[in-house]
N, C-alpha and C positions, 0 to 999 in steps of 0.2 A: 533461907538462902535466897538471894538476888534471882533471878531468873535466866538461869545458866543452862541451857540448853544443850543437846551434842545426843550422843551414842544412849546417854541414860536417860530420854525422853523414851515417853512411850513406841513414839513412832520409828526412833532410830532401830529399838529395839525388835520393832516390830517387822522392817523391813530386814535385815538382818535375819530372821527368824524363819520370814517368808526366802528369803535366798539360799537358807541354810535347808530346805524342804524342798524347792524346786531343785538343788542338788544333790539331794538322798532319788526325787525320785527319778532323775536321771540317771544317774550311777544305777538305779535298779533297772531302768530301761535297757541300758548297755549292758548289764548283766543277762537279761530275758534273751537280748536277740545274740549275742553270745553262744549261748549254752544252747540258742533255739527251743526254748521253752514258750513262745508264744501260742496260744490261744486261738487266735484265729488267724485268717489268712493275711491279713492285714497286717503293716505294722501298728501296735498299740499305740494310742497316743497321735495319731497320725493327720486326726481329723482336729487337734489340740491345738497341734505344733506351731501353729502361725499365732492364736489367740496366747498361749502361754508365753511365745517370743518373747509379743509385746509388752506382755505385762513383767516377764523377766527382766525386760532391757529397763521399763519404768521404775522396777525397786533396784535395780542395778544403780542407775541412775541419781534416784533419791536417796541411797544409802550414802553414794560417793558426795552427793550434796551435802548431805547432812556432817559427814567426817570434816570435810572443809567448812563448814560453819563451826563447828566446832575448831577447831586448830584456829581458824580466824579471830574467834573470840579467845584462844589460849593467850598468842601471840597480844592481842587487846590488853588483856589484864595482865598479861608480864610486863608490856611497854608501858602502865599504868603506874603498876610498880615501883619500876623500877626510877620513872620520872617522880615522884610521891603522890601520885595522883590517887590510886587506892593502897590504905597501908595495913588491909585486914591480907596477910599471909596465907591465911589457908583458904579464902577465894580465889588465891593465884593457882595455890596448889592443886587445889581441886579442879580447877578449870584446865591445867597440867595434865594430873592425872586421868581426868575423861578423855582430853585428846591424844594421849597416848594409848589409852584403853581402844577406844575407838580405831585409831591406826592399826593398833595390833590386828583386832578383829577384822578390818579390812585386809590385811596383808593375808590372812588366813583364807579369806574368802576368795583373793588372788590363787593362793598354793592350790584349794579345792578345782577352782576353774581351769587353772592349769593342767592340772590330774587328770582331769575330766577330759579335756582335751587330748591330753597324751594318748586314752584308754581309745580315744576315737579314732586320732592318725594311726593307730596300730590295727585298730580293727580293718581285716580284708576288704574290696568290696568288689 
């Protein structure tokens, strides 16, 4: 297959992966101080929180990159298409079906973020 990049490269996957772990161990964070099962006097994670930001906002970032290259190049091979330009069918499809894969998993990763956020406006402080 041509060189069709999006959500099913290794990297897409892998930011994705790393997004979907920096928000289990948040959700576990807000769990901890919740219940006040913390450890030490400190909040956990505390001395993190500025280094994980950044690298959160970076695979945030590169994920949301990579979805948009991907759809860009969908949108390329349908407009190809559909002018006769490429007349193998299921390069269209496939490059379809990743960007919509892709989108999905983004839209998930919206819902989680959102969650996440709810569970924090709710929390006292």
């Amino acid at each position: 297959m041509s060189g069709i990049s999006g959500i099913g490269a290794a990297s897409g996957v892998h930011d994705i992966m790393a997004l979907r772990q920096q928000i289990i161990d948040r959700n576990q964070l807000l769990q901890q101080v919740r219940t006040g099962d913390t450890a030490s006097g400190s909040a956990p994670g505390a001395a993190t929180t500025e280094a994980s930001g950044s690298s959160f906002t970076g695979a945030l970032k590169s994920a949301l990159d990579t979805v948009n290259q991907t759809q860009t190049h969908a949108e390329a091979v349908t407009g190809a298409y559909e002018t006769g330009q490429v007349t193998d069918i299921a390069q269209v499809m496939l490059a379809r079906q990743q960007s919509s894969v892709a989108f999905e998993a983004t839209l998930q990763v919206r819902n989680k973020l959102l969650s996440a956020y709810q569970d924090i406006m709710k929390l006292g402080v």
